[in-house]
N, C-alpha and C positions, 0 to 999 in steps of 0.2 A: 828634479822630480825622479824618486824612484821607479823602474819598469818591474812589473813584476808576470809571471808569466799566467798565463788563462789559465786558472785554476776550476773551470767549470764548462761548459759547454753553452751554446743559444741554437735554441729552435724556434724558427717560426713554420705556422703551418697555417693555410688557409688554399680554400679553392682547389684543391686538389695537389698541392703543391707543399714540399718539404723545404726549408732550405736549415742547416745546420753549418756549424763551427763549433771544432772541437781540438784538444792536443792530440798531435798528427803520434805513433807510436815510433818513426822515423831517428828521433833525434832530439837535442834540445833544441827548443827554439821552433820547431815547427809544426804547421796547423795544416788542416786539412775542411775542403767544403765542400759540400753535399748537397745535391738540389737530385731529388725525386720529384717526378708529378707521374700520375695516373697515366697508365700502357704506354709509358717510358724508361728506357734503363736509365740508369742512378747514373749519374755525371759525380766523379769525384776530381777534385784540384789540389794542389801541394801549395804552399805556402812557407816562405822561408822565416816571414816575421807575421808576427800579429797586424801591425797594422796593414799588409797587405790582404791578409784572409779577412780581415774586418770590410775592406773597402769590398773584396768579392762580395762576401755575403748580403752585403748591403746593395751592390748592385742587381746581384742575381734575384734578392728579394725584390726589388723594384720594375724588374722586367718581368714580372707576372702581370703590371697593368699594362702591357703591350699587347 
């Protein structure tokens, strides 16, 4: 299977809460993720592969139902 790199960015946003992934400006190969929520500063995280920034995002969006 070819890898190809995240040509686009994902937002989800609900409840007051951002979470994003996008290509990090760093380098090749790397992502960055983003979770804002209301009268919070912005949490940003580095990422060296996609599928590590994918699993963040996926968690950080799931821990909004906590």
């Amino acid at each position: 299977m070819a890898k190809r790199a995240l040509a686009f960015g994902a937002r989800f946003k609900g409840n007051g809460r951002t979470v994003k992934v996008q290509k990090d400006g760093r380098g090749k190969g790397s992502y960055e993720v983003e979770v804002s929520r209301k009268g919070r500063s912005t949490e940003r995280r580095q990422h060296d592969d996609l599928g590590g920034a994918l699993k963040d995002f996926a968690s950080s969006w799931r821990s909004r139902l906590h």
